[in-house]
N, C-alpha and C positions, 0 to 999 in steps of 0.2 A: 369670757365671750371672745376677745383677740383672740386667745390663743388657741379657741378652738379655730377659728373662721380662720388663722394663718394656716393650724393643720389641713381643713380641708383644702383651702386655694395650692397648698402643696401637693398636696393626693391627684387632686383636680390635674395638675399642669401635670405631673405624672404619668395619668393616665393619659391625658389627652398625646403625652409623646411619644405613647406606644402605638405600636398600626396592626392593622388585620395580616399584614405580610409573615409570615414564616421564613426561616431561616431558611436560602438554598441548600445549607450543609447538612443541618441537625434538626431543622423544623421547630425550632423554638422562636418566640418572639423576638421581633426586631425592634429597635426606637431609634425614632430619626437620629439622623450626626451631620448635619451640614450639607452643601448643594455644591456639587461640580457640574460648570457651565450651564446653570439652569435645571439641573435636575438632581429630585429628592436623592441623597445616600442613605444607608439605614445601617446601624452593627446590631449583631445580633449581642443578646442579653448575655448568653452562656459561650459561645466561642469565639465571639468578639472580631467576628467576622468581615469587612464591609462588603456591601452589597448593594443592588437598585433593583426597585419592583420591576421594573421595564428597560429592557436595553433594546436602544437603537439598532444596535448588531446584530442580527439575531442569527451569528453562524453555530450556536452552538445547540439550537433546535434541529440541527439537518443531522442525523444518524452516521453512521459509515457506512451501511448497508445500501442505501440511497446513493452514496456517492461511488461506491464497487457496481452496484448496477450500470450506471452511467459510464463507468470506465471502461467496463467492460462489452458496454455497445457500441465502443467505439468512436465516443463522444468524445471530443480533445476538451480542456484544461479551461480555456475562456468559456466555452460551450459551456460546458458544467456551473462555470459561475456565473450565468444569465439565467440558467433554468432554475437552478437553488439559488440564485442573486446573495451570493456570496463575493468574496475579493479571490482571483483568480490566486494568490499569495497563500490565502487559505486553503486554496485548492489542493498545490502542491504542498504543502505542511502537512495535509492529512494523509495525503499518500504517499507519503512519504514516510510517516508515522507509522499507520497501517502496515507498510512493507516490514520495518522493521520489527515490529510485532509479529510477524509470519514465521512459522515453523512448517518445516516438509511435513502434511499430513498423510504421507504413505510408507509402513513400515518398509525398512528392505529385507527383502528376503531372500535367502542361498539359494543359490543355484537356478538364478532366472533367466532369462535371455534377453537382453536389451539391444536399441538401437539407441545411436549418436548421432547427431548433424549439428552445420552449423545452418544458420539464417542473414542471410547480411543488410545491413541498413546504413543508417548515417547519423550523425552525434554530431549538431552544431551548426556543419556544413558539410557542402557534399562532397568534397574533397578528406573528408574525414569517414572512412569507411568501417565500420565495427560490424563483428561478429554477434550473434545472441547462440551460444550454445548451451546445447540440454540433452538432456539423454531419457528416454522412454521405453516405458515396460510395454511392449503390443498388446498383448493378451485383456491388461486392464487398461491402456491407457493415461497409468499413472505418469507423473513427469517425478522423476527422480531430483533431479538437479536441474539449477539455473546458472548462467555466466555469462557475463557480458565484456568483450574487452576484444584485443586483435587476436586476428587467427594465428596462435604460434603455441607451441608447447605448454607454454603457461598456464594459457588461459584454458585449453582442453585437457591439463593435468588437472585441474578440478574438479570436470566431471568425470573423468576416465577412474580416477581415484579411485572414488567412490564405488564403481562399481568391481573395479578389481578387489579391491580390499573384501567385497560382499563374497566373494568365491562363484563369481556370475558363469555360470554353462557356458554362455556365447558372449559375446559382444559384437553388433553388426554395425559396420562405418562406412562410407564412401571410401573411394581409392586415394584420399590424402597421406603422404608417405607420413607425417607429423606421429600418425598413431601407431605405424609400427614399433615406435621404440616407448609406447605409451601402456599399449597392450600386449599382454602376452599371446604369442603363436597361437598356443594349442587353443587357446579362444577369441581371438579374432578370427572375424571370418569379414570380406568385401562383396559378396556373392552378387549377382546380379536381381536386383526387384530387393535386395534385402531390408531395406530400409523404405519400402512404400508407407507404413505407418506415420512415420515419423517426417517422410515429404508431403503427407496429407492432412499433418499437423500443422508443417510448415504453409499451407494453402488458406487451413482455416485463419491463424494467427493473420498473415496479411491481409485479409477480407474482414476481421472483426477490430482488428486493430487499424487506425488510420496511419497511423506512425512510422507500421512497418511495410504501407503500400511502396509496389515497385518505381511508381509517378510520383510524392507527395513534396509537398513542402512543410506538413504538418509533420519533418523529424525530430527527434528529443533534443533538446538542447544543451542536455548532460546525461551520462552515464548513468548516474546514480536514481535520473527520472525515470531511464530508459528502464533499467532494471525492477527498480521500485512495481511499473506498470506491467511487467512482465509477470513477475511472482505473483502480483495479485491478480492476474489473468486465471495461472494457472493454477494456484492454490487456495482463490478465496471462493 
């Protein structure tokens, strides 16, 4: 009779230290493992996971999709983290992330005709003046390319590249002498209105973006944010 009544008071404690929770990973059951600062931990049975039924946090219910909407209206970075009540820390880590995950979703294709410009803003402070260059197909609207850095050869061999190397019909720029030695003659062209697409790119970008208003003090504070916010304007 003990040594039934010890098996079951073991069965018993057993069961009672497994819980209705599933595993976050595999969906297998969990059993308790100890409490940090007051609250239950649980490992899962088969991947041995730790976990908690309930986190105080809860940034990792807000989607990315939610937070590309929000960026995209134009909404700065604190903003975002009051409306999702998220840590503004979070904010930038995921777009940050997201950026980096971005690939140009527009094939290129021979023999297109594109337009270049630059956009200018400020990174930091306003004594710090940067460039946002890109290059744009009219016809669809596509943006080829993104760069963000000073207006010098460098940073517009990036996008110019790209499109030389494609065997583009045209290429249309402003009269910056930088690209004569960028672009080849017989497809460059500087013509006058050549580039209204792409300065009426440049109009929306400043109205939907706060960042890269002509007045703001809501400028990027790095580069890497600046650019980050840009791709996923134009690519997400």
């Amino acid at each position: 009779m003990q040594k039934r009544y010890l098996k079951r008071t073991v069965f018993v404690s057993r069961v009672s230290n497994l819980h209705l929770m599933k595993c976050h990973y595999c969906s297998c059951p969990c059993i308790k493992k100890g409490k940090l600062k007051e609250t239950q931990r649980y490992q899962c049975t088969v991947c041995k996971k730790y976990q908690q039924d309930q986190y105080r946090y809860t940034s990792y219910k807000v989607s990315d999709a939610e937070l590309v909407d929000l960026l995209k209206e134009g909404v700065g970075i604190r903003s975002i983290a009051r409306i999702l009540k998220i840590s503004p820390t979070t904010v930038i880590s995921r777009i940050l992330k997201i950026s980096a995950d971005l690939k140009r979703p527009y094939p290129i294709v021979k023999g297109n005709c594109y337009e270049v410009d630059e956009l200018f803003t400020y990174v930091g402070h306003k004594k710090n003046r940067i460039c946002v260059c890109y290059s744009l197909e009219p016809k669809s609207g596509a943006i080829i390319d993104v760069v963000v850095g000073r207006r010098n050869k460098t940073t517009l061999r990036k996008v110019t590249e790209t499109l030389v190397l494609s065997d583009a019909q045209r290429i249309t720029t402003d009269k910056l002498n930088s690209y004569k030695d960028l672009i080849p003659t017989e497809i460059h062209s500087t013509k006058l209105r050549g580039i209204n697409h792409i300065e009426r790119k440049n109009l929306t970008l400043r109205t939907h973006l706060k960042r890269l208003n002509r007045r703001t003090i809501a400028y990027s504070k790095s580069m890497a944010m600046l650019l980050a916010v840009v791709r996923i304007y134009f690519w997400c």
